[in-house]
VOGU-3710 file (C-alpha; in Angstrom, 3 decimals, decimal comma):
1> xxxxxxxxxx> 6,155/-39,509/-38,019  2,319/-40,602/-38,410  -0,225/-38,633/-39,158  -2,006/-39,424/-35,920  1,877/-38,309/-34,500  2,075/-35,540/-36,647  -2,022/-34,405/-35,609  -1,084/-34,869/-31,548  2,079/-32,846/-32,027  0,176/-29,461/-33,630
11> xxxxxxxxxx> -2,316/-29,816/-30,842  0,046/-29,955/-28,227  1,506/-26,787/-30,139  -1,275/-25,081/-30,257  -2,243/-25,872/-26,678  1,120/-24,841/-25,218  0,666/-21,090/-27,650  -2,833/-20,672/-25,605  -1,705/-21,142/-22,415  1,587/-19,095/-23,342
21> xxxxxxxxxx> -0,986/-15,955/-24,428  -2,940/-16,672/-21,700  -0,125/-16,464/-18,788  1,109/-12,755/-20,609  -2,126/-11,912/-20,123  -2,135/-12,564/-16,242  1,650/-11,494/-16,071  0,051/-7,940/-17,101  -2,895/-7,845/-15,085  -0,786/-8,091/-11,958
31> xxxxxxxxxx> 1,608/-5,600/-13,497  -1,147/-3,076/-14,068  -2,683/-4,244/-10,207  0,878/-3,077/-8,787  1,036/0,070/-10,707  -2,434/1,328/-9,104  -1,354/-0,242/-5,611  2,010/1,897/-6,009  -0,390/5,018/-5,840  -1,347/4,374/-2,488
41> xxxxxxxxxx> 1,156/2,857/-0,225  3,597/4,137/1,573  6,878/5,150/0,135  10,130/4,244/1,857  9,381/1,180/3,414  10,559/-2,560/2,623  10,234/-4,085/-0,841  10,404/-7,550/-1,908  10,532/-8,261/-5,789  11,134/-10,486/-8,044
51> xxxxxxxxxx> 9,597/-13,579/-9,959  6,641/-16,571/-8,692  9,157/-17,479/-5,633  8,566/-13,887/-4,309  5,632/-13,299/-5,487  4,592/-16,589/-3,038  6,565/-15,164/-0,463  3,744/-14,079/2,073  5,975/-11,623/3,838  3,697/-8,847/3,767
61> xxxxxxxxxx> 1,224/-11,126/5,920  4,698/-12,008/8,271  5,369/-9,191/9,247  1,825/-7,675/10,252  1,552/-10,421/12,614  5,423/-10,073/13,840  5,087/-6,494/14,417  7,466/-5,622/11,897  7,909/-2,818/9,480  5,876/-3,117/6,511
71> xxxxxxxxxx> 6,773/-4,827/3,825  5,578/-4,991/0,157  5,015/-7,541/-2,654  6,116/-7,259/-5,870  7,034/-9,878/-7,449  5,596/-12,008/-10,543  4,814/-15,625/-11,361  7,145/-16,132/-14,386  9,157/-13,347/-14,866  12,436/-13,194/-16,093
81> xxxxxxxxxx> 15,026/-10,528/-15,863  14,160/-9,264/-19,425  10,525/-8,691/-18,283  11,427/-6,868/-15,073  13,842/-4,356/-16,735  10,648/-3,610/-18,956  8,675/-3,287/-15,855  11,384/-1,806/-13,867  9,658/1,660/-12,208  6,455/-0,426/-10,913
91> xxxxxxxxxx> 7,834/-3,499/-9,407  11,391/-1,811/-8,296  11,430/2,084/-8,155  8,180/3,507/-7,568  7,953/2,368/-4,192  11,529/4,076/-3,236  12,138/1,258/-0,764  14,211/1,713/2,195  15,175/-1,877/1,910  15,373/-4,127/-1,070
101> xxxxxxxxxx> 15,077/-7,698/-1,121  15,831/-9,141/-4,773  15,793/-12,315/-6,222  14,843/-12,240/-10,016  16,744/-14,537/-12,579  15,866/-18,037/-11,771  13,797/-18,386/-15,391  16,456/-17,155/-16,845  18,298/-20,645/-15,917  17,288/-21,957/-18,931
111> xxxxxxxxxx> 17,995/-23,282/-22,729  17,456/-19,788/-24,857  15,650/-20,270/-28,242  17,934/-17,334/-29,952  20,838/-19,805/-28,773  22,728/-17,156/-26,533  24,865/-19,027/-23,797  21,848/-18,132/-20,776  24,271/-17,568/-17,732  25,770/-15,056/-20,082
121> xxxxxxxxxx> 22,171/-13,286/-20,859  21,372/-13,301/-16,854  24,708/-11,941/-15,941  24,687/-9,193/-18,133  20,541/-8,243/-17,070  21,276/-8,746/-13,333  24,508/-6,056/-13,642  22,339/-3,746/-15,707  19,358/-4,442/-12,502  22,249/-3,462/-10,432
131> xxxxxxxxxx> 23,560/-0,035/-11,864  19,719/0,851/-11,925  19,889/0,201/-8,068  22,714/2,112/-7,354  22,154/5,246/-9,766  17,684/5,226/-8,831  17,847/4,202/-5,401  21,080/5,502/-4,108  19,985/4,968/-0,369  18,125/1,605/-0,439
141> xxxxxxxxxx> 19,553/-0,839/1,495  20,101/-3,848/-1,070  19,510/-7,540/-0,335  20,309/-9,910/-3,350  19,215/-13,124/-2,317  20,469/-16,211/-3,533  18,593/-18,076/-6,019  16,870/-21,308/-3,926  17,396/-24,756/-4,610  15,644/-27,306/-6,951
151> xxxxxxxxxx> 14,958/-31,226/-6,681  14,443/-33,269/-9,789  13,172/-36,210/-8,315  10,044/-34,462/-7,280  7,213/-35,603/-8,636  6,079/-32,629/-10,750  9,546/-32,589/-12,132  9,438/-35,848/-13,099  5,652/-35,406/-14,851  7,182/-32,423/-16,771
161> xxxxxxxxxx> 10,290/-34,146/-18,126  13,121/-32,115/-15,838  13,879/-28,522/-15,263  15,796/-27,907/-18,287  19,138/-26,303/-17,444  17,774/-25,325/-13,788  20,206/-27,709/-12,201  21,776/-27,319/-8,554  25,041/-26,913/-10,370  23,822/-24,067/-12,598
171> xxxxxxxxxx> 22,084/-22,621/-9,589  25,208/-22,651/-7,532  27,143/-21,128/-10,324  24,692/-18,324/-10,752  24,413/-17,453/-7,059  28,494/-17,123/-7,306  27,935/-14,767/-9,807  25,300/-12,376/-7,810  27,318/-12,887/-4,958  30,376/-11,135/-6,849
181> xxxxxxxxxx> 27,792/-8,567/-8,383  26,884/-7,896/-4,482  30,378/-7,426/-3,620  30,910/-5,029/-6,579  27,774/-2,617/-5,874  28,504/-2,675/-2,130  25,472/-4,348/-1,800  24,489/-7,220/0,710  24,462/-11,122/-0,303  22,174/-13,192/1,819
191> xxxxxxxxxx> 21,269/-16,948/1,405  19,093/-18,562/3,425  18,548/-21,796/1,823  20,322/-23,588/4,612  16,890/-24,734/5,780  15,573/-25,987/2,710  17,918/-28,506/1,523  18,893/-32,128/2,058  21,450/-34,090/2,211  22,667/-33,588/-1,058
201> xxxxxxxxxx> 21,869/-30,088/-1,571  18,486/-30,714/-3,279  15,333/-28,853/-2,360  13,737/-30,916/0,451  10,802/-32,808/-1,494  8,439/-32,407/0,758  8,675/-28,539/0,451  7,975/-28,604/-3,253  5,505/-30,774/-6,009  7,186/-29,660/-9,261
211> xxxxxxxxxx> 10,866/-29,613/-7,476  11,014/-25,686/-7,820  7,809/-24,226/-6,094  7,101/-23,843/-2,096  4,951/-25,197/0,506  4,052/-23,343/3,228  6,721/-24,665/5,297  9,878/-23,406/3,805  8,391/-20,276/3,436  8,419/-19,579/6,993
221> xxxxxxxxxx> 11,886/-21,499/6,831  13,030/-18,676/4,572  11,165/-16,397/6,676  12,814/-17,275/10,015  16,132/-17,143/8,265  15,143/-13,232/6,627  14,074/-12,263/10,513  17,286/-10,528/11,588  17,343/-8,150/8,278  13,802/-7,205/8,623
231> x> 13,778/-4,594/11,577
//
């Protein structure tokens, strides 16, 4: 490596550590936002929660202008299951939902740097999410949605290099895997991704620039879909 190589490389590092610090900081600020909202709404309606493909999710908006029961926000724009067992009682429990809609693990899909096999590390955080369910919220209604699709040849994926291990394959084996956990907990599975792929199972591309995120479009999709669980 060249010293001009070497030079580029530490600034990229130190670049990537800023933004890093920088995105815990907003991860708490909405935290901290949600734990003063919790004061105030009302308890025993529906909750959705989860990571930035809830916390998108404008279903709060949706069903105001559908007429239908309220429903609440809480997820968070990176979050993986490790962070929302931390954060458990403010984006799960406080608000003592009547009905839960769940989908948190999808950035757990992903190489770990302490080298533990990932699908192992989400399994075992999504059971330990789901004996928290059933011993907290005994008579919540529970929704575990299927983890959505991705496309590679978007172009944001292809800017960034890939999705690391985020592959339809491993998403396909980890929705098996909630689907079993559903089964176990006697709670319900739903996927409603039906709308949002291709022909080969990819996340339509023009739903998404970075082959993960959505446009307004398949939100309603995944809306439309959610409609009959919602009353």
């Amino acid at each position: 490596m060249t010293e001009r190589e070497q030079i580029t490389q530490e600034i990229q590092q130190q670049f990537r550590a800023v933004l890093q610090e920088r995105f815990g900081h907003e991860k708490e600020r909405k935290l901290e936002n949600y734990r003063q909202q919790n004061a105030y709404i009302r308890k025993g309606e529906t909750l959705f929660t989860g990571s930035s493909l809830m916390e998108g999710f404008p279903i709060t908006e949706y069903c105001l202008n559908e007429g239908l029961p309220i429903a609440y926000n809480r997820g968070i724009g990176g979050y993986t299951t490790d962070e929302f067992l931390a954060a458990v009682d403010t984006v799960l429990l406080d608000p003592q939902p009547r009905k839960l809609f769940l989908n948190i693990g999808t950035n757990d899909i992903n190489f770990r740097q302490d080298g533990e096999d990932w699908f192992d590390h989400l399994s075992r955080n999504e059971r330990t999410i789901c004996e928290i369910i059933r011993d907290k919220l005994p008579d919540t209604e529970v929704y575990l949605m299927a983890y959505y699709p991705v496309n590679w040849d978007a172009p944001g994926a292809k800017a960034s290099g890939g999705l690391g291990a985020r592959t339809n394959e491993n998403v396909d084996k980890a929705n098996r895997m909630v689907e079993a956990l559903a089964k176990e907990f006697g709670f319900h599975y739903i996927d409603v991704n039906g709308g949002l792929k291709d022909e080969n199972g990819n996340l339509k591309v023009q739903h998404t620039r970075d082959g993960i995120h959505f446009d307004s479009a398949a939100y309603r999709t995944v809306f439309e879909r959610l409609r009959p669980y919602l009353g």
